[in-house]
C-alpha positions as CSV (number, residue, x, y, z in Angstrom):
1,X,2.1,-30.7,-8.5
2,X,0.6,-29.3,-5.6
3,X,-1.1,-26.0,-4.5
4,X,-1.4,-24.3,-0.8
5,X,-5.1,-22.2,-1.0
6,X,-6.8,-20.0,0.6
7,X,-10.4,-18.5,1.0
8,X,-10.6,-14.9,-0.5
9,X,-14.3,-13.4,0.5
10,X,-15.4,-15.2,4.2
11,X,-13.9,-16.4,7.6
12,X,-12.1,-19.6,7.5
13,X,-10.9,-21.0,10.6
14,X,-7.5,-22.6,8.9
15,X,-4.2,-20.9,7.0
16,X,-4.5,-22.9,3.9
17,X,-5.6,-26.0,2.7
18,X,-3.6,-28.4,0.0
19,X,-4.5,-29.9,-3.1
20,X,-3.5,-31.7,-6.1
21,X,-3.2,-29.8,-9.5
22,X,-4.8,-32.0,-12.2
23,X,-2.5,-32.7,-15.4
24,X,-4.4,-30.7,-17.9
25,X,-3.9,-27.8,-15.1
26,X,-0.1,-27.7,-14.4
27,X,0.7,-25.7,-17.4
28,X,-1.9,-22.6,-16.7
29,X,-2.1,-22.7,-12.8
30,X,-0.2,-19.4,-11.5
31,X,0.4,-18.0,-7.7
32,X,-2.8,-15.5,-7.0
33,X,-5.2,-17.2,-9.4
34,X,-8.8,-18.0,-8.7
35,X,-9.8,-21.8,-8.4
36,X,-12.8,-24.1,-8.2
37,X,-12.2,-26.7,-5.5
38,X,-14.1,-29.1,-3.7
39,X,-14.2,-28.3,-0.4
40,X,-16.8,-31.0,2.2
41,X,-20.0,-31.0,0.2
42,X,-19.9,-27.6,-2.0
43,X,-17.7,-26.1,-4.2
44,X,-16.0,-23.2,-3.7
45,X,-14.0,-20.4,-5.0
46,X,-10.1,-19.7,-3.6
47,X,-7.0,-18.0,-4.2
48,X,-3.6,-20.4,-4.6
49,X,-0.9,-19.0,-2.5
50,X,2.1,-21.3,-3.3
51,X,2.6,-24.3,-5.6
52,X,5.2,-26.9,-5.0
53,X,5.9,-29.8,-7.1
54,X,6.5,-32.1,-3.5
55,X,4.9,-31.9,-0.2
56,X,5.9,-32.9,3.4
57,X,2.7,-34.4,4.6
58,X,1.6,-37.6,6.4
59,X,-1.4,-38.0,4.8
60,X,-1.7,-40.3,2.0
61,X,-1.6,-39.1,-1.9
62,X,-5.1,-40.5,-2.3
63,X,-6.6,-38.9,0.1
64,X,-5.8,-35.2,-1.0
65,X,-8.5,-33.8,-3.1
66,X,-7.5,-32.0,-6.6
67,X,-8.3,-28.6,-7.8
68,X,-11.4,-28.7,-10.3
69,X,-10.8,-25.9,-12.7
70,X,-9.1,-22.2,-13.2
71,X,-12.1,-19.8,-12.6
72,X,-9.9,-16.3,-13.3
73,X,-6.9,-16.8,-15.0
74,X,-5.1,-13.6,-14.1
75,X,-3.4,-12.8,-11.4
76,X,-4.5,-9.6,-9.3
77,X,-1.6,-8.8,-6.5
78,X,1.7,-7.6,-8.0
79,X,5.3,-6.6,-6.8
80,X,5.4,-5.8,-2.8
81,X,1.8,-6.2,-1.8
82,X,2.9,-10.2,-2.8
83,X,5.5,-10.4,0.1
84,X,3.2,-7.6,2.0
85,X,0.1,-9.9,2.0
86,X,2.7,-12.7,3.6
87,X,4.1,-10.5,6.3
88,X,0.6,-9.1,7.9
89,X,-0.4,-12.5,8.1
90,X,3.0,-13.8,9.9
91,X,3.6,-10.6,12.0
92,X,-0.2,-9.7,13.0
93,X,-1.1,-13.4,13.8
94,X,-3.8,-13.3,11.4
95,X,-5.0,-16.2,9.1
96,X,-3.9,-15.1,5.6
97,X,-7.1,-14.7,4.0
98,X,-7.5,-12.1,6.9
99,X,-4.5,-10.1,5.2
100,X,-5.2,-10.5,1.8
101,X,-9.1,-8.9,2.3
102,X,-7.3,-5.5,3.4
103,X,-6.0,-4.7,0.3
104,X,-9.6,-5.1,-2.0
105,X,-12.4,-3.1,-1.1
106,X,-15.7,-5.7,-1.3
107,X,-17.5,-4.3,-4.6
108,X,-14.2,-6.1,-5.7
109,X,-13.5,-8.9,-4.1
110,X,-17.0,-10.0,-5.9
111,X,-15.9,-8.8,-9.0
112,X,-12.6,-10.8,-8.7
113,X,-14.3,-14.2,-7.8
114,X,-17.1,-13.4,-10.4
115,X,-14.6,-12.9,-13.4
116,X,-16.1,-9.9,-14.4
117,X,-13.2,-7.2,-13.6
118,X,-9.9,-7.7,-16.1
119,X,-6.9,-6.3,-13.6
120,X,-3.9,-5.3,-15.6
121,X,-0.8,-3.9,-13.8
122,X,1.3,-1.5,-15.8
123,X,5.1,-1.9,-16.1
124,X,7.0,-0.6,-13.2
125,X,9.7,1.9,-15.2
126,X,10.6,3.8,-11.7
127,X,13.3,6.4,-11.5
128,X,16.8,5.4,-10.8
129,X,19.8,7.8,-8.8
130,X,21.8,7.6,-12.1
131,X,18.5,9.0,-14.2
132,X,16.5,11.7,-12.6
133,X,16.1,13.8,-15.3
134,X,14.2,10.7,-17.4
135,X,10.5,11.2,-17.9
136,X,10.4,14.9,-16.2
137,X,7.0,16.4,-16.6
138,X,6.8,20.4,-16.6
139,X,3.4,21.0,-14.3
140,X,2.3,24.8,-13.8
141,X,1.7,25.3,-10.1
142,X,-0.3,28.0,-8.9
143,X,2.0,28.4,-5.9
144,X,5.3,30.8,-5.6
145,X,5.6,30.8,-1.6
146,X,9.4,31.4,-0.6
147,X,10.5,28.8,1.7
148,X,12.4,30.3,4.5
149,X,16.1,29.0,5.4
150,X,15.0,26.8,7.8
151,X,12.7,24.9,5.6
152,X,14.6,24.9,2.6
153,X,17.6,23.3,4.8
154,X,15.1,20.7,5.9
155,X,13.2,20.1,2.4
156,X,17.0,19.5,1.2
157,X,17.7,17.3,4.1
158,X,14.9,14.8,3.1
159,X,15.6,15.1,-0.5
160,X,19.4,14.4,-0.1
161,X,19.2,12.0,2.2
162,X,20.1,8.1,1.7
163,X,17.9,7.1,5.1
164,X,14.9,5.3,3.1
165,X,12.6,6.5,6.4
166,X,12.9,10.0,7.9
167,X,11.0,12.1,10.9
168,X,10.2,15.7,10.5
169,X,9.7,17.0,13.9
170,X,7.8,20.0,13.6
171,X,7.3,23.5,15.5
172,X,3.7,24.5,15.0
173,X,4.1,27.3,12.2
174,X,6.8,26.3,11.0
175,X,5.9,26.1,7.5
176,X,5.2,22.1,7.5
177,X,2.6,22.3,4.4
178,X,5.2,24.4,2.4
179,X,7.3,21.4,2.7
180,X,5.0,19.0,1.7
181,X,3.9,20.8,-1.6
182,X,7.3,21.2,-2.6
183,X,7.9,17.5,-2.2
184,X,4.9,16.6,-3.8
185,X,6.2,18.5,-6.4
186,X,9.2,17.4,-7.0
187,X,7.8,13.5,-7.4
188,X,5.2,14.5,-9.5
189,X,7.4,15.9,-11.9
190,X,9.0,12.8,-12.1
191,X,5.6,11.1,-12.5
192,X,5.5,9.0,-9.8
193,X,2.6,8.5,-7.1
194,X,2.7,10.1,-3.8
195,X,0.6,8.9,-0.5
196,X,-0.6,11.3,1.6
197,X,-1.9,9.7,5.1
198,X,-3.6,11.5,7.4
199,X,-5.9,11.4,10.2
200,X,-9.8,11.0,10.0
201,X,-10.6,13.5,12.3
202,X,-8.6,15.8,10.3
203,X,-9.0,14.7,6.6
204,X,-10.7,18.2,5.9
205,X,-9.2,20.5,7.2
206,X,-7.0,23.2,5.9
207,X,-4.2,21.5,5.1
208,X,-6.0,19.1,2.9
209,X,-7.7,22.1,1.2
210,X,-4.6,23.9,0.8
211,X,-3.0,20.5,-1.1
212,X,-6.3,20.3,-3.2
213,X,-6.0,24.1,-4.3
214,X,-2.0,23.8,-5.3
215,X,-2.7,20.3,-7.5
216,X,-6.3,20.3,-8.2
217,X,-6.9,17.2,-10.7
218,X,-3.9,15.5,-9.5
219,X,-5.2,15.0,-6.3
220,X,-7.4,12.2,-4.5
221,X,-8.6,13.2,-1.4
222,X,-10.7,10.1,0.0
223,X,-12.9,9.4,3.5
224,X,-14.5,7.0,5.2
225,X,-18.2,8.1,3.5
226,X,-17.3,6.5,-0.1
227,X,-19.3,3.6,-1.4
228,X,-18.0,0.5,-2.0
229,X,-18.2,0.8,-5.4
230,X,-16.7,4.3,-5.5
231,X,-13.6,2.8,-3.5
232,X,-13.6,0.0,-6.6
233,X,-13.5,2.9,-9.3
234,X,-10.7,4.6,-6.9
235,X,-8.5,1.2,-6.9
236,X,-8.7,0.9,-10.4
237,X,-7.3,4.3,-10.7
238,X,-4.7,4.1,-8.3
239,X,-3.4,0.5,-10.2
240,X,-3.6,2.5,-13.4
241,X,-1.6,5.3,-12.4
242,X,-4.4,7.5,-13.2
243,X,-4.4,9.1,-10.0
244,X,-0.8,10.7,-8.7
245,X,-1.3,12.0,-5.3
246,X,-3.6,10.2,-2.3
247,X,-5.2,11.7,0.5
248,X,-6.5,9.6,3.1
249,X,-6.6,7.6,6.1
250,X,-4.6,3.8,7.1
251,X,-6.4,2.2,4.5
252,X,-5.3,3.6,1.8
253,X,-1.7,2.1,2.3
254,X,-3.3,-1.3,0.6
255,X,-4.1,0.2,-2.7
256,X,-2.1,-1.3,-5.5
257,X,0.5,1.9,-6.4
258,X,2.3,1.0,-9.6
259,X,4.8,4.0,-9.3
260,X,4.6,4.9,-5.5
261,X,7.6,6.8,-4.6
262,X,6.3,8.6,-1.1
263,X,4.7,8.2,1.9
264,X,4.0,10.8,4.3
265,X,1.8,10.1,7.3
266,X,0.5,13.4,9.0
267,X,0.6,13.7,12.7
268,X,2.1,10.1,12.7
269,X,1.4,9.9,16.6
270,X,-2.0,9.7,16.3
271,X,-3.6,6.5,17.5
272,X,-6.5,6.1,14.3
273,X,-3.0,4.9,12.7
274,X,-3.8,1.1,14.7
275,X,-6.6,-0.8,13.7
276,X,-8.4,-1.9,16.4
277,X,-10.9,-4.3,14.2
278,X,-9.7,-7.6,12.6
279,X,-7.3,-7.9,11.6
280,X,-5.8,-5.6,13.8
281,X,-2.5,-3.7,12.6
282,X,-0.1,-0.3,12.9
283,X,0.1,2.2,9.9
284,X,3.5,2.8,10.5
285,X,4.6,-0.4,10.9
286,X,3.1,-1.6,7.3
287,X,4.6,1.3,5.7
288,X,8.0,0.7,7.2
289,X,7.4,-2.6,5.7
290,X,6.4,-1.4,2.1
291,X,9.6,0.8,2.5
292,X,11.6,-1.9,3.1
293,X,9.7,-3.8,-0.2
294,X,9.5,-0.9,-1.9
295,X,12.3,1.3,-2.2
296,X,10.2,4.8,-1.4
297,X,10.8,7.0,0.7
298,X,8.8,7.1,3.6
299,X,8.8,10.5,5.3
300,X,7.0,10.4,9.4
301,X,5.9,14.1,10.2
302,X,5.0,15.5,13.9
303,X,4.6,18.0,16.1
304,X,4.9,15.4,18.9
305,X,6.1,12.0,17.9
306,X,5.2,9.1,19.5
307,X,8.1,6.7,21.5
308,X,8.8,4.2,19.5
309,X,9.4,7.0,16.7
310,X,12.1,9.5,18.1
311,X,13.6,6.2,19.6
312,X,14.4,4.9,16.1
313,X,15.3,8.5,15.2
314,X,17.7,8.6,17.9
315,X,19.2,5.3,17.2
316,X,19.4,6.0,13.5
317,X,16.7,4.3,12.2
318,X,15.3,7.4,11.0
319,X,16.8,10.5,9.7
320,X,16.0,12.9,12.3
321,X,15.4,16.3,10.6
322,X,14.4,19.0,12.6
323,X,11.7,22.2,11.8
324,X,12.0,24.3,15.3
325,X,11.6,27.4,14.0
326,X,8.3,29.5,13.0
327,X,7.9,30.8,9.4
């Protein structure tokens, strides 16, 4: 038996690396476990990605080093963000390690490789079509604002609709934020998690606040400011469905959501959604993807979309759902 690894916490200039899984191994060696391996003249800790029971190599069986021992025996990456780790690496031409750093803030990562963090993901027990009404949850909102006809018509619209990926394209004062809260609503009734992406340079502004005041302790609202350690606290919750609804930039699209049942990105033209650091990657593009994975719905919302947006709308891609009149 074999095993393709990878480094978890530093810069490695190769993919993977291969080695043998020792007999006294085979029964407890699992896909996103940490390992001891010997790696030139140190040991080191890293994350098995794959494990085959026969290789295609040219090298000889001899020569392939073997794994020394299990260092954390559970597995921390569940569901999508498995496949999701895999496609960043293959669509972004970045090593996979690269990848696989996004989604753990470092106060983590050292936890992880340490032992000293016990990750448990809770049972997935999403809503079904044929079962809405299972696991309803009565919350008391201070917030009775009548929706006008217009964006009743388009709250429907992305409620009712069967397109998995949708574009609200927005007059200013239309009544946008009424929309959201309602929809917000309506999942966290069901008690699912909802992620709310937004812009830095707007992540305090009033329609944050206004989100804040309607949900109060259901609400995360996040920034770039946080400790690494705060972030840690803040994953944890997010993977223990502690917190329901997110606010906060492209980086919060890696946190592990057990139940995550929509994703709105704000302003979706905006360029802070690329990553222009290492590894480099779109917003929109890796929640497409976690759509895709997924099964959420994944709702784009903006005043001016970009291109590549009302193109996809206009070709069907999206469900095009218009809000040209003011409230």
């Amino acid at each position: 038996m074999y095993v393709l690894v990878s480094p978890f916490s530093k810069t490695f200039d190769d993919i993977w690396l291969t080695y043998i899984v020792p007999n006294f191994l085979m029964k407890e060696i699992k896909v996103w476990q940490i390992i001891e391996i010997p790696i030139r003249k140190s040991i080191e800790l890293w994350v098995v990605l794959n494990i085959f029971e026969t290789i295609n190599i040219n090298y000889e069986e001899s020569k392939i080093k073997s794994i020394i021992s299990i260092k954390n025996t559970n597995i921390f990456l569940s569901d999508y963000r498995v496949e999701l780790v895999k496609w960043i690496a293959n669509y972004y031409f970045t090593a996979i390690h690269n990848s696989l750093n996004l989604f753990f803030p470092k106060n983590l990562r050292e936890k992880i490789l340490k032992d000293k963090i016990n990750i448990i993901f809770p049972q997935n027990d999403y809503i079904n079509e044929k079962d809405k009404t299972k696991n309803i949850i009565n919350y008391s909102f201070n917030h009775n604002i009548k929706l006008s006809n217009e964006q009743n018509e388009a709250l429907n619209n992305i409620l009712e609709t069967k397109k998995q990926k949708i574009l609200l394209y927005w007059l200013t004062w239309s009544g946008k934020t009424e929309i959201y809260i309602k929809l917000i609503q309506k999942y966290l009734e069901n008690n699912m998690q909802i992620l709310f992406l937004i812009p830095e340079i707007i992540l305090t502004n009033q329609l944050s606040s206004k989100i804040k005041d309607v949900f109060g302790k259901d609400i995360l609202i996040i920034n770039s400011t946080i400790s690494d350690s705060t972030k840690t606290k803040y994953w944890l919750d997010i993977n223990n469905i502690n917190a329901k609804i997110i606010v906060w930039t492209r980086s919060a699209i890696f946190y592990p959501f057990n139940k995550l049942w929509l994703i709105i990105i704000d302003e979706e033209h905006d360029n802070s959604y690329i990553s222009d650091s290492s590894p480099r990657y779109n917003t929109i593009e890796v929640a497409e993807k976690i759509t895709e994975l997924n099964w959420n719905k994944l709702l784009l919302a903006s005043g001016t979309p970009s291109i590549k947006s009302m193109y996809k709308a206009v070709k069907w891609e999206y469900k095009l759902i218009n809000l040209l009149k003011r409230y």
